[in-house]
mmCIF file of the protein (N, C-alpha, C, O) and its ligand, coordinates in Angstrom:
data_MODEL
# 
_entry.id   MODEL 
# 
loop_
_entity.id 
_entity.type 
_entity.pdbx_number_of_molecules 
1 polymer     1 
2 non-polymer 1 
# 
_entity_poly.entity_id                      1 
_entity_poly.type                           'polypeptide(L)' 
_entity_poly.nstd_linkage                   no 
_entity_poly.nstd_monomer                   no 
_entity_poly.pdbx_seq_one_letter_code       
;(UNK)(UNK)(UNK)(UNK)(UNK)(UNK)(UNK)(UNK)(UNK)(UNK)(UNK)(UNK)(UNK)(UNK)(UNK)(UNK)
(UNK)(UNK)(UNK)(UNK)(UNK)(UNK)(UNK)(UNK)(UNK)(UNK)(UNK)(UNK)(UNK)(UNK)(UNK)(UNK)
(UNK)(UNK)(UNK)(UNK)(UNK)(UNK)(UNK)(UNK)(UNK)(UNK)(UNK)(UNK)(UNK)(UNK)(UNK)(UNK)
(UNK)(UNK)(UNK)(UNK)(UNK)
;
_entity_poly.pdbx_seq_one_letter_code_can   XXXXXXXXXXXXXXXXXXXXXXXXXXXXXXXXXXXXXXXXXXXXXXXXXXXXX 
_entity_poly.pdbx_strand_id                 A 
# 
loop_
_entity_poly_seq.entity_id 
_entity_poly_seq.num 
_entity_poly_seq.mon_id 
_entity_poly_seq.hetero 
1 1  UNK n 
1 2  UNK n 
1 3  UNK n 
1 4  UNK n 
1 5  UNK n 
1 6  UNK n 
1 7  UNK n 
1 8  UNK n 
1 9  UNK n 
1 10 UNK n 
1 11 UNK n 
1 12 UNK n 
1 13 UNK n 
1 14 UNK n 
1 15 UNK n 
1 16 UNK n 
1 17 UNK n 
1 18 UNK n 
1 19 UNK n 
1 20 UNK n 
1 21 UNK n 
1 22 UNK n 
1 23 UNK n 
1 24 UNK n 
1 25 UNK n 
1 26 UNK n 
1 27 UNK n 
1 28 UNK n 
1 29 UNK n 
1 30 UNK n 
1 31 UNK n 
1 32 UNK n 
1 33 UNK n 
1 34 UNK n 
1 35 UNK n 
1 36 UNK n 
1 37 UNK n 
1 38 UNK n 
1 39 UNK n 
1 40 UNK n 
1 41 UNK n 
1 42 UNK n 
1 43 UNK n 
1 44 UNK n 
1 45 UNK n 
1 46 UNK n 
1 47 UNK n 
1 48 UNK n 
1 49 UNK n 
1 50 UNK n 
1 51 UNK n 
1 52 UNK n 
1 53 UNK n 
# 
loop_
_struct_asym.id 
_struct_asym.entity_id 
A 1 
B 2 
# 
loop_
_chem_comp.id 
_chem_comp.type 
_chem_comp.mon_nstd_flag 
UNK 'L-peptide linking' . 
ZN  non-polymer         . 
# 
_pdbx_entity_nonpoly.entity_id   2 
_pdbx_entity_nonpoly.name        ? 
_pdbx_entity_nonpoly.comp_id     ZN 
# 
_pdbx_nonpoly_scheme.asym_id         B 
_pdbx_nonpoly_scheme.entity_id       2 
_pdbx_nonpoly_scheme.mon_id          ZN 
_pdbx_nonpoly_scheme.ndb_seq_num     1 
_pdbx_nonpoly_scheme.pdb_seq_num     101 
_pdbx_nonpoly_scheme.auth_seq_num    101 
_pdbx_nonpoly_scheme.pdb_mon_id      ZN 
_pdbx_nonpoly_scheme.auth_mon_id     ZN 
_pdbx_nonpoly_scheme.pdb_strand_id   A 
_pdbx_nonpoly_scheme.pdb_ins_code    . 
# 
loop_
_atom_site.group_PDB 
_atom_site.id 
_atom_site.type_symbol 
_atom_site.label_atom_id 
_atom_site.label_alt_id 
_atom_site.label_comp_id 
_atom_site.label_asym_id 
_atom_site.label_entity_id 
_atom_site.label_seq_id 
_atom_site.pdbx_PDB_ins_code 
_atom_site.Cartn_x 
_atom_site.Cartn_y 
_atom_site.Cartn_z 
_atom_site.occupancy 
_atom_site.B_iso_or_equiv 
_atom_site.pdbx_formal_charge 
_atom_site.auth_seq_id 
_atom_site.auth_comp_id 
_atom_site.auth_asym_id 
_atom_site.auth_atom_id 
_atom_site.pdbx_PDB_model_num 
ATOM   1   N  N  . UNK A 1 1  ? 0.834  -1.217  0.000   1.00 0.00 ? 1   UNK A N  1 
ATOM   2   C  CA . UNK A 1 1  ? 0.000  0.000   0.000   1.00 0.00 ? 1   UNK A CA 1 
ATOM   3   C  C  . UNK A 1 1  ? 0.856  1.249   0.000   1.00 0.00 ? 1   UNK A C  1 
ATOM   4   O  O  . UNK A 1 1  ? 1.691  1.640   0.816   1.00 0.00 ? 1   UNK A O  1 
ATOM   5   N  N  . UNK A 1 2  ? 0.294  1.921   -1.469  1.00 0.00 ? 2   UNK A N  1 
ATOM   6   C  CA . UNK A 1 2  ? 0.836  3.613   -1.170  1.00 0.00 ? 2   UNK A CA 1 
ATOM   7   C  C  . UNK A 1 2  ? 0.744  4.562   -0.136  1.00 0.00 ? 2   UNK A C  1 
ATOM   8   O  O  . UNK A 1 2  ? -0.250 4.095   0.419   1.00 0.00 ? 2   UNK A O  1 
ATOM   9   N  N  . UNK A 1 3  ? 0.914  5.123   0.245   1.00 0.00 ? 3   UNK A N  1 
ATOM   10  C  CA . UNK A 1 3  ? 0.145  6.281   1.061   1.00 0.00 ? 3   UNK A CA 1 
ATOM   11  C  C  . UNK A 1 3  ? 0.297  7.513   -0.546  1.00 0.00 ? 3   UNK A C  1 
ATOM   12  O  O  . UNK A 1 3  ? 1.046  7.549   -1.521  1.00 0.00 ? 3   UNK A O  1 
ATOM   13  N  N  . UNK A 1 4  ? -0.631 8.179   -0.155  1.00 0.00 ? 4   UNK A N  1 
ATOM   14  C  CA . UNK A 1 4  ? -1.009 9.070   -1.162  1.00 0.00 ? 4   UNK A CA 1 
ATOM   15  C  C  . UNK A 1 4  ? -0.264 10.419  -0.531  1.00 0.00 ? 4   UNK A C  1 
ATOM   16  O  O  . UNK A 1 4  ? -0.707 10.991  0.465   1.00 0.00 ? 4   UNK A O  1 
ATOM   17  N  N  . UNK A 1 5  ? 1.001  10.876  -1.292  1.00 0.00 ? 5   UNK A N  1 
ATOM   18  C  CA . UNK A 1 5  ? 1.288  12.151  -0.889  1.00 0.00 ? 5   UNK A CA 1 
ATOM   19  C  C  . UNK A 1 5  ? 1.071  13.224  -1.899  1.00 0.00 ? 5   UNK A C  1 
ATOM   20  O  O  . UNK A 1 5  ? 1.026  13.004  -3.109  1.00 0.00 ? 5   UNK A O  1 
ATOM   21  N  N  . UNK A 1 6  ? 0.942  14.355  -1.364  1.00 0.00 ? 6   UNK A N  1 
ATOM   22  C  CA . UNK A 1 6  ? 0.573  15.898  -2.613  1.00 0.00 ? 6   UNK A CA 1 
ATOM   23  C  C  . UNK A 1 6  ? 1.677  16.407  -1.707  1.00 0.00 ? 6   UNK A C  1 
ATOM   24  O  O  . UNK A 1 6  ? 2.185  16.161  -0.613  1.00 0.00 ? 6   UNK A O  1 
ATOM   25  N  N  . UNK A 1 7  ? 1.836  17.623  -3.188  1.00 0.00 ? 7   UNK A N  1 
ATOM   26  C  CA . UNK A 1 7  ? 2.938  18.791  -2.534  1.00 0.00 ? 7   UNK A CA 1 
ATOM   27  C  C  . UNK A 1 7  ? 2.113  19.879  -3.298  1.00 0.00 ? 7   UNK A C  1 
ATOM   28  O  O  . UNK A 1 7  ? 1.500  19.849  -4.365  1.00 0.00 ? 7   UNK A O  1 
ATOM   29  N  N  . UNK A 1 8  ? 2.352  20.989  -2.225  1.00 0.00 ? 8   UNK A N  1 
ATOM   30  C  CA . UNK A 1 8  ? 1.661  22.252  -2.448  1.00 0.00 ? 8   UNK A CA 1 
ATOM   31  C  C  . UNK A 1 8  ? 3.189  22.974  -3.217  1.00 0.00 ? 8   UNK A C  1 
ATOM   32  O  O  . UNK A 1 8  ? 4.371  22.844  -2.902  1.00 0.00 ? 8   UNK A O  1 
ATOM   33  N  N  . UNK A 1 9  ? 2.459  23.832  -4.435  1.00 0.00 ? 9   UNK A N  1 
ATOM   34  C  CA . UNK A 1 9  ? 3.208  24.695  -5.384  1.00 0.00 ? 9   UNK A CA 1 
ATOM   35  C  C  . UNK A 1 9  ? 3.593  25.433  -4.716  1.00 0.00 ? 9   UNK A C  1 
ATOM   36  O  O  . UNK A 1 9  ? 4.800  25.420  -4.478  1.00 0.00 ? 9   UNK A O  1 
ATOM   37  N  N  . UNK A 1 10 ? 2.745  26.410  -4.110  1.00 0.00 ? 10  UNK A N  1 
ATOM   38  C  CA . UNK A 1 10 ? 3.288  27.607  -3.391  1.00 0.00 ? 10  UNK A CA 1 
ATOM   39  C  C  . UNK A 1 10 ? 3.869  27.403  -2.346  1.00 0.00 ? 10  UNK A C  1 
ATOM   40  O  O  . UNK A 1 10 ? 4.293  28.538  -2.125  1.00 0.00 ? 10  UNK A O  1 
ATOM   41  N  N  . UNK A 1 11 ? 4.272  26.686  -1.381  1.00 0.00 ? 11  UNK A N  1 
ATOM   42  C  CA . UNK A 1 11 ? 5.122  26.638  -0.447  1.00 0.00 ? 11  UNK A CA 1 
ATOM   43  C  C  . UNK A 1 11 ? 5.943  25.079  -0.866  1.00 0.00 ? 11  UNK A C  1 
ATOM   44  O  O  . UNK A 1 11 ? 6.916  24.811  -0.162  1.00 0.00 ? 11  UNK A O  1 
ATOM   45  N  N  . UNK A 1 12 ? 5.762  24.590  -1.407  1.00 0.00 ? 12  UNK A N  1 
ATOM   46  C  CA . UNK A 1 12 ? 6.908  23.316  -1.377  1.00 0.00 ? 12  UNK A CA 1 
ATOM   47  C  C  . UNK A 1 12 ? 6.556  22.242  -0.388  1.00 0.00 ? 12  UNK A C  1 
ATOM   48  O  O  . UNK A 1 12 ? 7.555  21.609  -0.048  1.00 0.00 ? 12  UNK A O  1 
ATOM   49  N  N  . UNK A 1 13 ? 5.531  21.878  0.132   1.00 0.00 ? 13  UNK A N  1 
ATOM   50  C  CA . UNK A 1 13 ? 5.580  21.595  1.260   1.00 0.00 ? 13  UNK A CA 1 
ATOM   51  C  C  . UNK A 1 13 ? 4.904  19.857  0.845   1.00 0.00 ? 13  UNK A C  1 
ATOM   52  O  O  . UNK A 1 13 ? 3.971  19.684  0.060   1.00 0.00 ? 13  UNK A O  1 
ATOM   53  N  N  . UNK A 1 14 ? 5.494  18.954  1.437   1.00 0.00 ? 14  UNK A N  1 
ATOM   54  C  CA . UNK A 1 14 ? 4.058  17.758  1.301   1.00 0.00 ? 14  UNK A CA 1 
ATOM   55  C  C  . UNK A 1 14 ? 3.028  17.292  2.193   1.00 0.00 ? 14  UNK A C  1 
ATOM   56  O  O  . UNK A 1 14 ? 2.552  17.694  3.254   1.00 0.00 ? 14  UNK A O  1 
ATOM   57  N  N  . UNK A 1 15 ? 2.879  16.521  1.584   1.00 0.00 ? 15  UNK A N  1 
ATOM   58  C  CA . UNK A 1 15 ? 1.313  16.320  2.315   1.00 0.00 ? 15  UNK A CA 1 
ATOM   59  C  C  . UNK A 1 15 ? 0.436  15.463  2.248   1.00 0.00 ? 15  UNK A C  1 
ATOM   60  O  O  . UNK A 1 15 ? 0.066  15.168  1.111   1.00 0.00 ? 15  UNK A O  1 
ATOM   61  N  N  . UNK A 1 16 ? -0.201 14.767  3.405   1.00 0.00 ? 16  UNK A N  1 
ATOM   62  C  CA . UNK A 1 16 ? -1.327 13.718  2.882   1.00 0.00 ? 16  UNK A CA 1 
ATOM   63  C  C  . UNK A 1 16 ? -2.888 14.535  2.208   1.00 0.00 ? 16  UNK A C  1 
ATOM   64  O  O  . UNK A 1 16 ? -3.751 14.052  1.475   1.00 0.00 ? 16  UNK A O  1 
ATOM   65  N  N  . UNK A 1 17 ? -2.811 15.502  2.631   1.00 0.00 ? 17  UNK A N  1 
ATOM   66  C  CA . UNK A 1 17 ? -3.927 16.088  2.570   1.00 0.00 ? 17  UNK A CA 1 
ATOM   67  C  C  . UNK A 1 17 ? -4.483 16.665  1.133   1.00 0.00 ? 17  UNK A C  1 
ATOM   68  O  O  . UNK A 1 17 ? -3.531 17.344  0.750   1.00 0.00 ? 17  UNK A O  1 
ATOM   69  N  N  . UNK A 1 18 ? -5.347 16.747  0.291   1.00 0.00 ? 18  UNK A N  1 
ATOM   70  C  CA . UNK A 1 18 ? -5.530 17.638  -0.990  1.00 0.00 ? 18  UNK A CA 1 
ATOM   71  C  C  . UNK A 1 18 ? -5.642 18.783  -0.812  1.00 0.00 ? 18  UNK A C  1 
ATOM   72  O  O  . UNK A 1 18 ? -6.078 19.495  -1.716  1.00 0.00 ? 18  UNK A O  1 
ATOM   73  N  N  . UNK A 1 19 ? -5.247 19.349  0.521   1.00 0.00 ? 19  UNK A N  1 
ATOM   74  C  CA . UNK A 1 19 ? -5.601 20.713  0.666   1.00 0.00 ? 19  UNK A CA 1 
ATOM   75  C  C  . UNK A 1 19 ? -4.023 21.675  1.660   1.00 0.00 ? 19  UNK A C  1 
ATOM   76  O  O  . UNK A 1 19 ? -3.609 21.270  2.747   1.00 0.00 ? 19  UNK A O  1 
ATOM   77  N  N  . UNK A 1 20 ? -3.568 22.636  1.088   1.00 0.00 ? 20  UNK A N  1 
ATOM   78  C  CA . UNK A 1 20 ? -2.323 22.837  2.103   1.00 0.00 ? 20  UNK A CA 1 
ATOM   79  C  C  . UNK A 1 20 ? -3.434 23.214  3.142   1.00 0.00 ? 20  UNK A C  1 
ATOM   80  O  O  . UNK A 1 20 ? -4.593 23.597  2.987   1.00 0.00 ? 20  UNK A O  1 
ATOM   81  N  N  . UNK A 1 21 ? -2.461 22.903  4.569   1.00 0.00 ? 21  UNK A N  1 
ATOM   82  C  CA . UNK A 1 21 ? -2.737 23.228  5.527   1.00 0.00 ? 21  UNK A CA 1 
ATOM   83  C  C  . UNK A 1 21 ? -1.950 25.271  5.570   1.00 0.00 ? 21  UNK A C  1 
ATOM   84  O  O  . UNK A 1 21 ? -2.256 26.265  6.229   1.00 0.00 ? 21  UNK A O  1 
ATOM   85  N  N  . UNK A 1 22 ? -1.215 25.077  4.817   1.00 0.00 ? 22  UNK A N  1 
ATOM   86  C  CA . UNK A 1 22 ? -0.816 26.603  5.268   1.00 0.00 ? 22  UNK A CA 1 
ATOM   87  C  C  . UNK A 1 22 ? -1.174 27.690  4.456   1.00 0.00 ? 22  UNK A C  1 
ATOM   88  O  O  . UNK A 1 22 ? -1.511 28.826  4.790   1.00 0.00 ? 22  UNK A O  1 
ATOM   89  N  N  . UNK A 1 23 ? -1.021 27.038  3.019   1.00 0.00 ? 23  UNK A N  1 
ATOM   90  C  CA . UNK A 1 23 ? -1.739 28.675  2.179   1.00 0.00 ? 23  UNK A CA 1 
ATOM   91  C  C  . UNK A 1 23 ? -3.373 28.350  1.575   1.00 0.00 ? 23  UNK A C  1 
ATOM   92  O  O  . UNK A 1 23 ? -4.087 29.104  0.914   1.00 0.00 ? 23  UNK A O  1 
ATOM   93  N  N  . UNK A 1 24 ? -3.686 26.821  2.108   1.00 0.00 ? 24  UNK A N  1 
ATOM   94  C  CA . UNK A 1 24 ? -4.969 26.717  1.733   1.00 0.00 ? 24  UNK A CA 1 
ATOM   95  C  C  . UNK A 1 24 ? -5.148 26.292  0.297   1.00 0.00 ? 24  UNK A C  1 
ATOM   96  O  O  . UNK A 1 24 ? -6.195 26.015  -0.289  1.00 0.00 ? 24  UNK A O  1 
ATOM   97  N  N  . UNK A 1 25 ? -4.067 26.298  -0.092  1.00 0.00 ? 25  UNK A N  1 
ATOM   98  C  CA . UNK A 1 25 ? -4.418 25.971  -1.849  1.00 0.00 ? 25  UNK A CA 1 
ATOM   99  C  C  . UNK A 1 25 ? -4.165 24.119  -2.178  1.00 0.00 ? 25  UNK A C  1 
ATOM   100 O  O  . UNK A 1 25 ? -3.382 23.295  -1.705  1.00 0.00 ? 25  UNK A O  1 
ATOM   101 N  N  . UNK A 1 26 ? -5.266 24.039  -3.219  1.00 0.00 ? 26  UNK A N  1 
ATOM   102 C  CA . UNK A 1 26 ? -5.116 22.937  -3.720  1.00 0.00 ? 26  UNK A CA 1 
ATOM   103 C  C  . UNK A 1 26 ? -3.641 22.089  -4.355  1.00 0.00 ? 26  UNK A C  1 
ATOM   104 O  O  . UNK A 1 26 ? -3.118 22.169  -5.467  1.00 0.00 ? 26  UNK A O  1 
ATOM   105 N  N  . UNK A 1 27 ? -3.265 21.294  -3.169  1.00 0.00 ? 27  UNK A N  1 
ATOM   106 C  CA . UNK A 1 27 ? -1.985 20.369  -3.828  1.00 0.00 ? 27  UNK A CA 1 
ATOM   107 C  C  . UNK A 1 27 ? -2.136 19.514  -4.819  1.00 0.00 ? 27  UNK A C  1 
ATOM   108 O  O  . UNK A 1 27 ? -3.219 19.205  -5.317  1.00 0.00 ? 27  UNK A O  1 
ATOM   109 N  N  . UNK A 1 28 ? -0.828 19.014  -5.207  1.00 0.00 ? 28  UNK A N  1 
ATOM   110 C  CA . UNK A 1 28 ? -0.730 18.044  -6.550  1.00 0.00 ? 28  UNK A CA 1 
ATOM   111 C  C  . UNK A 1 28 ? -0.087 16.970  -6.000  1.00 0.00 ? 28  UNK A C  1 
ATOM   112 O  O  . UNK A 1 28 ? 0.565  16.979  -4.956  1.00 0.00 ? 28  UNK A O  1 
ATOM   113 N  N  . UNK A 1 29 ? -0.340 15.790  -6.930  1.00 0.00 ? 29  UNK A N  1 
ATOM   114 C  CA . UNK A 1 29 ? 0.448  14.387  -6.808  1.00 0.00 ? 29  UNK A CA 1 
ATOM   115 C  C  . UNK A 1 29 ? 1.971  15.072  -7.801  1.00 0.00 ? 29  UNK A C  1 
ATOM   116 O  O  . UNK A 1 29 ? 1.899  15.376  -8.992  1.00 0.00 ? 29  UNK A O  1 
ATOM   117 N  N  . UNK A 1 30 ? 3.065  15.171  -7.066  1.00 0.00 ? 30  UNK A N  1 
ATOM   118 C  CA . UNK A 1 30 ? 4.444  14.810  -7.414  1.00 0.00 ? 30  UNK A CA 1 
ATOM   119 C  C  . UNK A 1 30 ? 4.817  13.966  -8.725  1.00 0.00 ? 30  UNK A C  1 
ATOM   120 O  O  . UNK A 1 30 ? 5.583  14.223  -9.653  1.00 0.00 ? 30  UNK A O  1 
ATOM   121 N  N  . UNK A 1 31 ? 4.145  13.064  -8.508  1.00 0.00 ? 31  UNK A N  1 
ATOM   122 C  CA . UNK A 1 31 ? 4.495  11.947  -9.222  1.00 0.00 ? 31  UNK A CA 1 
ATOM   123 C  C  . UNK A 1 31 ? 3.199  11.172  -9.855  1.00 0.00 ? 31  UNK A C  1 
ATOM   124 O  O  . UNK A 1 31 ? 2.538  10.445  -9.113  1.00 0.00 ? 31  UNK A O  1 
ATOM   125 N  N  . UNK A 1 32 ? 2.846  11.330  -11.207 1.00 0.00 ? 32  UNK A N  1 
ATOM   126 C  CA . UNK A 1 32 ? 1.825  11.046  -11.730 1.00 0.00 ? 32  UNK A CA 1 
ATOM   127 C  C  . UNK A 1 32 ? 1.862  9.875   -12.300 1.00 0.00 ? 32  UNK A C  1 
ATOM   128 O  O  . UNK A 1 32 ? 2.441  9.686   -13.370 1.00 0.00 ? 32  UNK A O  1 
ATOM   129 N  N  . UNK A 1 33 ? 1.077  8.716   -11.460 1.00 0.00 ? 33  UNK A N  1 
ATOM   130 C  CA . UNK A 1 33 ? 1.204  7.477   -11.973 1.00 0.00 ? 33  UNK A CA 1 
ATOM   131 C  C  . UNK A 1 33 ? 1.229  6.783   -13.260 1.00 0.00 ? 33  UNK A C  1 
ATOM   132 O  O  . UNK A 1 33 ? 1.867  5.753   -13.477 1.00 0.00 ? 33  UNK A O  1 
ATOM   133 N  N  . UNK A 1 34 ? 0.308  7.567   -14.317 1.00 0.00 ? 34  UNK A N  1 
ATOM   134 C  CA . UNK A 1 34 ? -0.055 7.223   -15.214 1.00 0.00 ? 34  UNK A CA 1 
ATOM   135 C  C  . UNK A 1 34 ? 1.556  7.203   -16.151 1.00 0.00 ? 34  UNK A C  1 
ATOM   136 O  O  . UNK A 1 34 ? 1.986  6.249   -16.799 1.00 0.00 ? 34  UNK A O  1 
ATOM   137 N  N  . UNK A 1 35 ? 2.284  8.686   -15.946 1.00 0.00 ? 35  UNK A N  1 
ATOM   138 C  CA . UNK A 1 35 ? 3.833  8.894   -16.622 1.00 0.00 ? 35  UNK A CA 1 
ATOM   139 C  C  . UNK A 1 35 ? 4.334  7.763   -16.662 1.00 0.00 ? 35  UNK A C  1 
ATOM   140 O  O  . UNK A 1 35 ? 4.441  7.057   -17.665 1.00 0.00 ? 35  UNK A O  1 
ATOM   141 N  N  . UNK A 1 36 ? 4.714  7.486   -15.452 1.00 0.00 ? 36  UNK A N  1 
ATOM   142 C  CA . UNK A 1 36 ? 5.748  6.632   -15.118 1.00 0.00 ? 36  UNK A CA 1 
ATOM   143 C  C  . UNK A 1 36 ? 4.881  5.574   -15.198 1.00 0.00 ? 36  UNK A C  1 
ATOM   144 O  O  . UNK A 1 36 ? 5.021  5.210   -14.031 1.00 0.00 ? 36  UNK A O  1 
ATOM   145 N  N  . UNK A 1 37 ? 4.331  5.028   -15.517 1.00 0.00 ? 37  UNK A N  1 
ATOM   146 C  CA . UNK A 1 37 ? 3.759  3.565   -15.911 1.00 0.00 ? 37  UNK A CA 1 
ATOM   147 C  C  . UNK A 1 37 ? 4.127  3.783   -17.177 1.00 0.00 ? 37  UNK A C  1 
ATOM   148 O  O  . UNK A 1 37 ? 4.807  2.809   -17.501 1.00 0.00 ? 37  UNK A O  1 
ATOM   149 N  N  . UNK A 1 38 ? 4.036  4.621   -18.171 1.00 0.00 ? 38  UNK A N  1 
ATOM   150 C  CA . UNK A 1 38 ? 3.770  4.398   -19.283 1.00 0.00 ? 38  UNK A CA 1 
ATOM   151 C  C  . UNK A 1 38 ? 5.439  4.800   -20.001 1.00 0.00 ? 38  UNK A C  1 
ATOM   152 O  O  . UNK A 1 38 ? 5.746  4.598   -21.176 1.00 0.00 ? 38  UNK A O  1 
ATOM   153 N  N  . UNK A 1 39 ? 6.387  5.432   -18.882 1.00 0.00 ? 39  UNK A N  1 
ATOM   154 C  CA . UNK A 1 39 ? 7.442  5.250   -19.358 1.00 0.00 ? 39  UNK A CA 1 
ATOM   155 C  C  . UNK A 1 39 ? 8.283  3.656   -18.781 1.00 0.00 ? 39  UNK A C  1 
ATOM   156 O  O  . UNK A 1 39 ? 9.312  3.183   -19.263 1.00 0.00 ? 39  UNK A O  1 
ATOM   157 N  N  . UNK A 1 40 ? 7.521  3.127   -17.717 1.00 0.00 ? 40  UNK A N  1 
ATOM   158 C  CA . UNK A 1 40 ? 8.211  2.151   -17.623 1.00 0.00 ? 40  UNK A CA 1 
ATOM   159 C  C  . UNK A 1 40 ? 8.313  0.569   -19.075 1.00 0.00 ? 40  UNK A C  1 
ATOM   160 O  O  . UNK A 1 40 ? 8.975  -0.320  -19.612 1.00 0.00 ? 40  UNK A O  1 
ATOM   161 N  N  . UNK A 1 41 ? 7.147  1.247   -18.968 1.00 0.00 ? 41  UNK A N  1 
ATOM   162 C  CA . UNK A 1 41 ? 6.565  -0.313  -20.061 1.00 0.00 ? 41  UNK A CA 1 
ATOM   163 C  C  . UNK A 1 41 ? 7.201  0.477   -21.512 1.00 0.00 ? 41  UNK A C  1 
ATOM   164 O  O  . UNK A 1 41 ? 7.631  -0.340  -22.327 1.00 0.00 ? 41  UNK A O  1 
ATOM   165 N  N  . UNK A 1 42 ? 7.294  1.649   -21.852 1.00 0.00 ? 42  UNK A N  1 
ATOM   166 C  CA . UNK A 1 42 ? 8.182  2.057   -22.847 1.00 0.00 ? 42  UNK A CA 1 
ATOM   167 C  C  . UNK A 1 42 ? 9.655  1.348   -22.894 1.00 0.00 ? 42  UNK A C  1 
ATOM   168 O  O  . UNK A 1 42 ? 10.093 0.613   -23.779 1.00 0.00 ? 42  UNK A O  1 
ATOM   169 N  N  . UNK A 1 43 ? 10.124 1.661   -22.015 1.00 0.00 ? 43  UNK A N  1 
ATOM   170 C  CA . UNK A 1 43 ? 11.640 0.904   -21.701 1.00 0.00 ? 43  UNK A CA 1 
ATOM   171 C  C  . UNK A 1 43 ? 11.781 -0.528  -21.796 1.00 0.00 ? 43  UNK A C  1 
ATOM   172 O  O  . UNK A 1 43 ? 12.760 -1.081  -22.297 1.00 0.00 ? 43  UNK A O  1 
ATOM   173 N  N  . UNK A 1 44 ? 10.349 -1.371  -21.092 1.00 0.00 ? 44  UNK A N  1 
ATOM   174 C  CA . UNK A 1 44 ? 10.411 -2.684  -20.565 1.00 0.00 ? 44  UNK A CA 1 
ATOM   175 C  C  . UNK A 1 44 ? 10.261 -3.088  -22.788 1.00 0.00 ? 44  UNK A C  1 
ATOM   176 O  O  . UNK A 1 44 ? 10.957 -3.893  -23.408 1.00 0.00 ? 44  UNK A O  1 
ATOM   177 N  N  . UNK A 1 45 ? 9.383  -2.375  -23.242 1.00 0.00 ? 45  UNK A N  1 
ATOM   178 C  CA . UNK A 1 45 ? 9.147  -3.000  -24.845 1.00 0.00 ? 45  UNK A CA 1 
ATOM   179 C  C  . UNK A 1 45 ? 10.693 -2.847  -25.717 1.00 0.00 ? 45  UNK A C  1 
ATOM   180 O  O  . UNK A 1 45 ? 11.173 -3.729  -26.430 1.00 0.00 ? 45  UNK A O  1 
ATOM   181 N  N  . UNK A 1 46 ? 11.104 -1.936  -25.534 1.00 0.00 ? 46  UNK A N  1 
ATOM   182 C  CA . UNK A 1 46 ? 12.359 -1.894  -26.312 1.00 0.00 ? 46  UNK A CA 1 
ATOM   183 C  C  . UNK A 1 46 ? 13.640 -2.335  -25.852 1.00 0.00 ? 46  UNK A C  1 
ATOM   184 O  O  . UNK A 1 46 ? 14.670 -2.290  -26.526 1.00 0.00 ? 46  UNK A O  1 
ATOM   185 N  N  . UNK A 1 47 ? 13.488 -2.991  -24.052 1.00 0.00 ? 47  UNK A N  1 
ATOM   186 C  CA . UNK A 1 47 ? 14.228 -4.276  -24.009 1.00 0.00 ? 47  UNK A CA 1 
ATOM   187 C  C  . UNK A 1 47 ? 13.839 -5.791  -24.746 1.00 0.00 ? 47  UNK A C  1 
ATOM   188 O  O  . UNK A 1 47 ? 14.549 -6.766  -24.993 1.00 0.00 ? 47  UNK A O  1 
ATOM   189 N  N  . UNK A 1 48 ? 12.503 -5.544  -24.956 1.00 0.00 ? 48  UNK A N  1 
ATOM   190 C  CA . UNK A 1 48 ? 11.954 -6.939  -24.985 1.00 0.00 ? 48  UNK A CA 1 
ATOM   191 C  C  . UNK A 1 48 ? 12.426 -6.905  -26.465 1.00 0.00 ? 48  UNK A C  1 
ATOM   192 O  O  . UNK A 1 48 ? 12.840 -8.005  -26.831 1.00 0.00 ? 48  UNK A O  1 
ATOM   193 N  N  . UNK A 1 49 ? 12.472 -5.951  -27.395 1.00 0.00 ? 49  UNK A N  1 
ATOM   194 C  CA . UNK A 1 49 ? 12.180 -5.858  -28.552 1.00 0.00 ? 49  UNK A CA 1 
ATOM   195 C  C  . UNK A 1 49 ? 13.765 -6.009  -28.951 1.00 0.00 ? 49  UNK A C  1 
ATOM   196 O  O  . UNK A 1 49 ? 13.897 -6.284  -30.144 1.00 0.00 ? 49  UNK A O  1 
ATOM   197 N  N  . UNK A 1 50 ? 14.966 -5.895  -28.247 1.00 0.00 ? 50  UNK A N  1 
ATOM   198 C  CA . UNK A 1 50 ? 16.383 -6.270  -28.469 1.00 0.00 ? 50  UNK A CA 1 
ATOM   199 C  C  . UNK A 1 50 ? 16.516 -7.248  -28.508 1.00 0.00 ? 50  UNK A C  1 
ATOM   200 O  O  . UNK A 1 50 ? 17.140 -7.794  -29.419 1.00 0.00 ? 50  UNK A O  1 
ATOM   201 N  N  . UNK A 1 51 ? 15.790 -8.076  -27.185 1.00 0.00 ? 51  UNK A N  1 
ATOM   202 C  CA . UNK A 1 51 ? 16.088 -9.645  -26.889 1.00 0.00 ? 51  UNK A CA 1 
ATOM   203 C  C  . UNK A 1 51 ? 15.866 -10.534 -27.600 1.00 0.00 ? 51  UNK A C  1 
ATOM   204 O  O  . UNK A 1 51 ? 16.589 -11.500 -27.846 1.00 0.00 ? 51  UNK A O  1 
ATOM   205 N  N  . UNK A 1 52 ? 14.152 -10.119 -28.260 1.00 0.00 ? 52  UNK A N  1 
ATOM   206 C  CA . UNK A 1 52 ? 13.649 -10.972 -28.789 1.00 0.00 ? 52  UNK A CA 1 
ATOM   207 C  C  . UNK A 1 52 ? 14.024 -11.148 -30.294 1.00 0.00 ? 52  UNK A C  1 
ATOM   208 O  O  . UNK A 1 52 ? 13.279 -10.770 -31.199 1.00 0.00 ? 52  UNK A O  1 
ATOM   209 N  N  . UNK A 1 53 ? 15.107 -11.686 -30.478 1.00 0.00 ? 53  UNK A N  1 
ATOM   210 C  CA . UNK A 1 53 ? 15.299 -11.639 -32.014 1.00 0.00 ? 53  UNK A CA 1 
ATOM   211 C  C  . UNK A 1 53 ? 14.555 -12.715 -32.470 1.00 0.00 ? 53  UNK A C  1 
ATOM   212 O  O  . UNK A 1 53 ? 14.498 -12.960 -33.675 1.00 0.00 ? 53  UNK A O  1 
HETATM 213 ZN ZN . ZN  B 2 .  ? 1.098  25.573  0.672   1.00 0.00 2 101 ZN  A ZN 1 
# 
């Protein structure tokens, strides 16, 4: 299990919360799952695609 962290833009700060606790503004996920899934399996095909002669 993940824990779900956000970081607020305007202060830098992270967070479990969708909301900063200090300037009140709506945080973001850091790290957007969907990217990095879709760069992993990019990489994982054009190993597969060397190997597999
Ligand atoms: Zn903030």
């Amino acid at each position: 299990m993940r824990p779900k962290i956000f970081r607020c833009e305007s202060c830098k700060r992270y967070t479990l919360l969708n909301t900063c606790k200090v300037c009140r503004k709506k945080t973001e996920n850091p790290k957007p799952a969907k990217y990095s899934a879709d760069d992993k399996f990019g990489k994982y095909r054009r190993i597969a695609k060397k190997t597999n002669k």
